[in-house]
Every structure is written in structure tokens, then in C-alpha cells.
DSSP file (Angstrom, degrees, kcal/mol; ACC not computed):
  #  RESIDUE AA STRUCTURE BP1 BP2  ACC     N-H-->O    O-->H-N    N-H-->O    O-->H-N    TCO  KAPPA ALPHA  PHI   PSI    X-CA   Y-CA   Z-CA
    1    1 A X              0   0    0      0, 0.0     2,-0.7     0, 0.0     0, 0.0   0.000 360.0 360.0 360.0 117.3   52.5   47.4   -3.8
    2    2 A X        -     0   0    0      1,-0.1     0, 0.0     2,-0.1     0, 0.0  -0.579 360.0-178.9 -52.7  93.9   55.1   44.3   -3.6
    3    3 A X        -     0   0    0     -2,-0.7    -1,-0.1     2,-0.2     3,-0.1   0.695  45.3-114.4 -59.3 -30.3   54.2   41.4   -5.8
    4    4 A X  S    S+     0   0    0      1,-0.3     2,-0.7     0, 0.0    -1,-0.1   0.303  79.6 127.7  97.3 -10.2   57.0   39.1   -5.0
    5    5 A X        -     0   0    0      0, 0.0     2,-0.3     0, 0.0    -1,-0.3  -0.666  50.5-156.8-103.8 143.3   58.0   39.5   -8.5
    6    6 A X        -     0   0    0     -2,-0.7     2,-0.2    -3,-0.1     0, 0.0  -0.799  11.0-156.1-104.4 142.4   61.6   40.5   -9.0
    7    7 A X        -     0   0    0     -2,-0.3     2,-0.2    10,-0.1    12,-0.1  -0.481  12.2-164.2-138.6 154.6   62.2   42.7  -13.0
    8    8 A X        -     0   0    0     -2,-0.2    10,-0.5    10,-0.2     2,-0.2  -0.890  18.6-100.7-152.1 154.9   65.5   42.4  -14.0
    9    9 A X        -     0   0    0     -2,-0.2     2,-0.6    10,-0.1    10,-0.2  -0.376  22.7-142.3 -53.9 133.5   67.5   44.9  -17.1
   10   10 A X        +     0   0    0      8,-0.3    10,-0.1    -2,-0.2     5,-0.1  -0.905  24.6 174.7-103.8 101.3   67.9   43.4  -20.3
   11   11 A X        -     0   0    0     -2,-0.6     4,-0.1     1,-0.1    -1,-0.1   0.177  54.0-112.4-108.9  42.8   71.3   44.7  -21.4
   12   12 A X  S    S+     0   0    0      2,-0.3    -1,-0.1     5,-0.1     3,-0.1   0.112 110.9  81.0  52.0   0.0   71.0   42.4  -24.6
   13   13 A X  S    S+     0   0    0      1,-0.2     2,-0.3     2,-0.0    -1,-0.1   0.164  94.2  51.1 -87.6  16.6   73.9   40.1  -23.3
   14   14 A X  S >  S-     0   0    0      3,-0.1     3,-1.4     0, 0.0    -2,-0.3  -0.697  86.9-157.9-132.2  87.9   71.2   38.5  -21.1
   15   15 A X  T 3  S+     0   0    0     -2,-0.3     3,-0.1     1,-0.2    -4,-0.1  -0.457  72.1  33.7 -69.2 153.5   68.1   37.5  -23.2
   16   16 A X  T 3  S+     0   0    0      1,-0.4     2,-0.2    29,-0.1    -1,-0.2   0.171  82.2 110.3 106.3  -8.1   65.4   37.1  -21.8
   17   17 A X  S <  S-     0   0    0     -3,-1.4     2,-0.4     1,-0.1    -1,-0.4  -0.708  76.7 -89.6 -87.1 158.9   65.2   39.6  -18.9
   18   18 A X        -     0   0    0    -10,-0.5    -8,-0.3    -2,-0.2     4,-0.3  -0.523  32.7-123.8-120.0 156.4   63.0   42.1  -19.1
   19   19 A X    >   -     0   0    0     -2,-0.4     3,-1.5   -10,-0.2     4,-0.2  -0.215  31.8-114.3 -54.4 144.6   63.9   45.5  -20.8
   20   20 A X  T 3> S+     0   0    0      1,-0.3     4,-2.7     2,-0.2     3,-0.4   0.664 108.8  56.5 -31.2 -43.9   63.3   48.4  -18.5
   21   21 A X  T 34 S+     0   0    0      2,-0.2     4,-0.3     1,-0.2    -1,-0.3   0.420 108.2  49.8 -82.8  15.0   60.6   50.1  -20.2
   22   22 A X  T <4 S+     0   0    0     -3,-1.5    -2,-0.2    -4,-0.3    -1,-0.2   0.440 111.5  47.4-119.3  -7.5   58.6   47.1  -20.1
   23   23 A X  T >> S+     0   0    0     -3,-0.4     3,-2.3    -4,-0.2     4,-1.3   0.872 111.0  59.7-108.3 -31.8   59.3   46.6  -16.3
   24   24 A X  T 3< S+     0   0    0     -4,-2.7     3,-0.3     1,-0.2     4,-0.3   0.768 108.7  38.5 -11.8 -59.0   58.4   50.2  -15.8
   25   25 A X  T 34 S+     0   0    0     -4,-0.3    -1,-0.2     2,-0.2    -2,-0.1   0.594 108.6  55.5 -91.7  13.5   55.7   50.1  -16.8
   26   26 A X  T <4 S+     0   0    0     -3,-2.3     7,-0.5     2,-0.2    -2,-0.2   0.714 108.9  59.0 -77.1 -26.6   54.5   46.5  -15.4
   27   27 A X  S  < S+     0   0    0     -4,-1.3     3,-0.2    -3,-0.3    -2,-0.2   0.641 104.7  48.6 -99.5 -15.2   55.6   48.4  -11.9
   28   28 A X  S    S+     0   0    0     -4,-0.3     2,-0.4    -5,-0.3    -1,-0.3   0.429 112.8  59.6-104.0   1.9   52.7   51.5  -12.8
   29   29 A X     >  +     0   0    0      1,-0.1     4,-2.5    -5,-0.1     5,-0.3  -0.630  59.7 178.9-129.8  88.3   50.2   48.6  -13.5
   30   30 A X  H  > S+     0   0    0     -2,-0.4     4,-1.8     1,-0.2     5,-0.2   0.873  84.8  50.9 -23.9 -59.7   49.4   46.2  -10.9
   31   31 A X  H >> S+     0   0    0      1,-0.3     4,-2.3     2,-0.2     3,-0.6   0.937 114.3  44.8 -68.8 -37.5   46.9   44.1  -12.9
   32   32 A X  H 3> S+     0   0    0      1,-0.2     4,-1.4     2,-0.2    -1,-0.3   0.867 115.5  45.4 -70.2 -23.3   49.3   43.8  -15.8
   33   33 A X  H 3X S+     0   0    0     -4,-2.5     4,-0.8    -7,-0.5    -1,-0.2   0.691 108.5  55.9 -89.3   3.2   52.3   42.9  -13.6
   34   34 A X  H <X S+     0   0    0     -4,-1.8     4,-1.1    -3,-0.6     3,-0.4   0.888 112.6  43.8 -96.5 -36.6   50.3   40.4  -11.5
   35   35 A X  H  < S+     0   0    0     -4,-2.3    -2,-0.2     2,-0.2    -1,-0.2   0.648 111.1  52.0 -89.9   3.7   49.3   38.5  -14.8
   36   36 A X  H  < S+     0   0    0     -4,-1.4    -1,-0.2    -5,-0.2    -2,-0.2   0.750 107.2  60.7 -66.0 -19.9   52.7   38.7  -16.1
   37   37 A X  H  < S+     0   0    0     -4,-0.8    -2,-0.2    -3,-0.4    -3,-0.1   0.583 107.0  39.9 -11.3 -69.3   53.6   37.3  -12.7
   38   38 A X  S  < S+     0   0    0     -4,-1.1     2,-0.4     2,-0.1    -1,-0.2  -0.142  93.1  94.3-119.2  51.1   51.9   34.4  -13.0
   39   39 A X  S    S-     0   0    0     -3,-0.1    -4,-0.0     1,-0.1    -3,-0.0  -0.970  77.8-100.5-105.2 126.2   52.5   33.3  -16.8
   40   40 A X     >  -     0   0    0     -2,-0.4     4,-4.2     1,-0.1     5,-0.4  -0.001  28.7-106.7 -29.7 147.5   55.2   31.0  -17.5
   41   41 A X  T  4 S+     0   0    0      1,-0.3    -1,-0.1     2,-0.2    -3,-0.0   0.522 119.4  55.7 -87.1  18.2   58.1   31.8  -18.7
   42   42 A X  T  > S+     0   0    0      2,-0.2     4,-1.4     3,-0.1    -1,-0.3   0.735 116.4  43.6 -96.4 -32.8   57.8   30.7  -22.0
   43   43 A X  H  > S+     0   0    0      1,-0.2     4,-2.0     2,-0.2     5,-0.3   0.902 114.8  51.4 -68.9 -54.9   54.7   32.9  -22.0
   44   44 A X  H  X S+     0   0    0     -4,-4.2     4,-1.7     2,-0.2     5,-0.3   0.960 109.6  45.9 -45.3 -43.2   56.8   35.6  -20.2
   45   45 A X  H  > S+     0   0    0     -5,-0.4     4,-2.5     1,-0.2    -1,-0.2   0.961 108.0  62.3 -81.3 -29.5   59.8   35.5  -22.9
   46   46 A X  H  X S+     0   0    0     -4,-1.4     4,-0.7     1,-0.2    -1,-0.2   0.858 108.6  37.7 -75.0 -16.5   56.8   35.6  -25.6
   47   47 A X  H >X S+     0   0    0     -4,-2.0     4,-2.1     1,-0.2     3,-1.0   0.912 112.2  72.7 -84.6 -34.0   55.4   39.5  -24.2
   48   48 A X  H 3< S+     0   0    0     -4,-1.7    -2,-0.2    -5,-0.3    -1,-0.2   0.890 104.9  27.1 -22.1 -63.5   59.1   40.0  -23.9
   49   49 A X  H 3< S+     0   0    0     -4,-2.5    -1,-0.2    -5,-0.3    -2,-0.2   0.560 107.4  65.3-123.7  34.0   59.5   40.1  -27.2
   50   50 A X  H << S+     0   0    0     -3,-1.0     3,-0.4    -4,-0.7    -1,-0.2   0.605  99.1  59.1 -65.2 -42.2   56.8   41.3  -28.4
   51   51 A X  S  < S+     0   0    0     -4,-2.1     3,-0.2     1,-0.2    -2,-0.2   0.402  87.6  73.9 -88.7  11.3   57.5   44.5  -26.6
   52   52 A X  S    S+     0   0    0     -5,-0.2    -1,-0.2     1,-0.2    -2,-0.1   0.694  91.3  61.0 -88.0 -18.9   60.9   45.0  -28.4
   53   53 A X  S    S+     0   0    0     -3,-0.4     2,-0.3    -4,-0.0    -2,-0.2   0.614  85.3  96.5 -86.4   3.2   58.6   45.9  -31.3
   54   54 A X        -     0   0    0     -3,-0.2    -3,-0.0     1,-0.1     3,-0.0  -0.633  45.3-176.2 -85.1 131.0   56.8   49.2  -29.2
   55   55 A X        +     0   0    0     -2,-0.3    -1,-0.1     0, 0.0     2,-0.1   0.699  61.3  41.7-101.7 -27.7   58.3   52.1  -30.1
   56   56 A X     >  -     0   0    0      1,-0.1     4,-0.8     0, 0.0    -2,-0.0  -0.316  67.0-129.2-105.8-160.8   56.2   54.4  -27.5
   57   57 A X  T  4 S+     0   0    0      2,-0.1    -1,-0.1    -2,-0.1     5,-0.1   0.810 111.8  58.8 -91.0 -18.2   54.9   54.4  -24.0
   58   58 A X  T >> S+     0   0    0      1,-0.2     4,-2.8     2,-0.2     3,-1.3   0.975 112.0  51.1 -57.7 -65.8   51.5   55.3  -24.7
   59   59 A X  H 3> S+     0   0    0      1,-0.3     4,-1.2     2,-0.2    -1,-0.2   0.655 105.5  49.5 -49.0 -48.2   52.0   51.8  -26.9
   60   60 A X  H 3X S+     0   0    0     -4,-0.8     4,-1.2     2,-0.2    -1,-0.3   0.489 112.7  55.3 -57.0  -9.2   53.5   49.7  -24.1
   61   61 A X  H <> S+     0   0    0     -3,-1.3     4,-2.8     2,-0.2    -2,-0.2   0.820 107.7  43.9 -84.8 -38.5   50.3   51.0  -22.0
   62   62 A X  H  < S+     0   0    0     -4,-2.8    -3,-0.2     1,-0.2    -2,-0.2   0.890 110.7  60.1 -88.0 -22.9   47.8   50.0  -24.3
   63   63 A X  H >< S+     0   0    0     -4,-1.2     3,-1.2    -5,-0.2     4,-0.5   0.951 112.8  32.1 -50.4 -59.3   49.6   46.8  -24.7
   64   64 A X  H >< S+     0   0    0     -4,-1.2     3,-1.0     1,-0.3    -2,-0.2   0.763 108.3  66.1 -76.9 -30.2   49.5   45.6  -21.1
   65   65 A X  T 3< S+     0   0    0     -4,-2.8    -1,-0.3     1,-0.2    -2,-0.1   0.411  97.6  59.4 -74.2  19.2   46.2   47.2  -20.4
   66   66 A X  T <  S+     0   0    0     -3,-1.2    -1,-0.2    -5,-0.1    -2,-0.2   0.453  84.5 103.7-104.8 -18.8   44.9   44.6  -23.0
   67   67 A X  S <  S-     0   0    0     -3,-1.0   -32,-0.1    -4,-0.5   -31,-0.1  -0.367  83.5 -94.2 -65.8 135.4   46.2   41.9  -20.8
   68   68 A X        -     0   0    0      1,-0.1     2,-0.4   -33,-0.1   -33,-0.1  -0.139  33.6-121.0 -64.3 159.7   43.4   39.9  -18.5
   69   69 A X        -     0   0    0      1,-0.1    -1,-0.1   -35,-0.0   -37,-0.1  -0.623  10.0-156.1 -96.0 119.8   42.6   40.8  -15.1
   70   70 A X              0   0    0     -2,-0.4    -1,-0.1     1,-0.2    -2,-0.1   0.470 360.0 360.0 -56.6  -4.1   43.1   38.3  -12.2
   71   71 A X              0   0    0      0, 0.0    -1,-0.2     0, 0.0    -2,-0.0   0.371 360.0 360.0-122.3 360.0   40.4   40.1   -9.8
């Protein structure tokens, strides 16, 4: 499903875009990418880099599935 929200690479000469494994997995979780979505991007830059400290994917799962649910 198309959110309207556009992911971009973080190839660390761009801060602030967001790293691949963190829009990967935003793109296998609706609910998490729809309130990432609608957070500012000063709120946006802060899961940003939060998720530079996950080392697995299990760990970036259970991170966004803690995020609240729009529905």
C-alpha cells in the first residue's frame, strides 16, 4: 500500500535521510510508517538516529512496533 511517503538512502553524505534498513522495514509495517509519516521532521531525524544504534532486524522490528497506532 502507497502512503504518499517518499524513503530516501542515507549514504552518510546526506544526514538526515533515512538509512535503508530503517525504510525497509517502515515499508513491511504500515502502522509504523504511517506514524512516521506524519511526525515532524525534527521528530523524524530523532527515530533516525536512534536507529543508527540497532544492530539487528528483529531490533528495528520491535522498535517500530512500539510506535502508536493511528487507527
Amino acid at each position: 500500500m502507497y502512503t504518499g511517503v517518499i524513503f530516501t538512502v542515507n549514504n552518510n553524505d546526506n544526514p538526515g535521510k533515512i538509512p535503508m534498513g530503517l525504510s525497509v522495514a517502515l515499508y513491511q509495517n504500515s502502522d509504523a510508517m504511517s506514524f512516521f509519516g506524519a511526525l515532524s521532521p525534527d521528530e523524524q531525524q530523532e527515530i533516525i538516529n536512534h536507529t543508527h544504534t540497532i544492530q539487528s532486524n528483529q531490533d528495528i522490528q520491535d522498535f517500530l512496533d512500539s510506535f502508536p497506532s493511528f487507527l
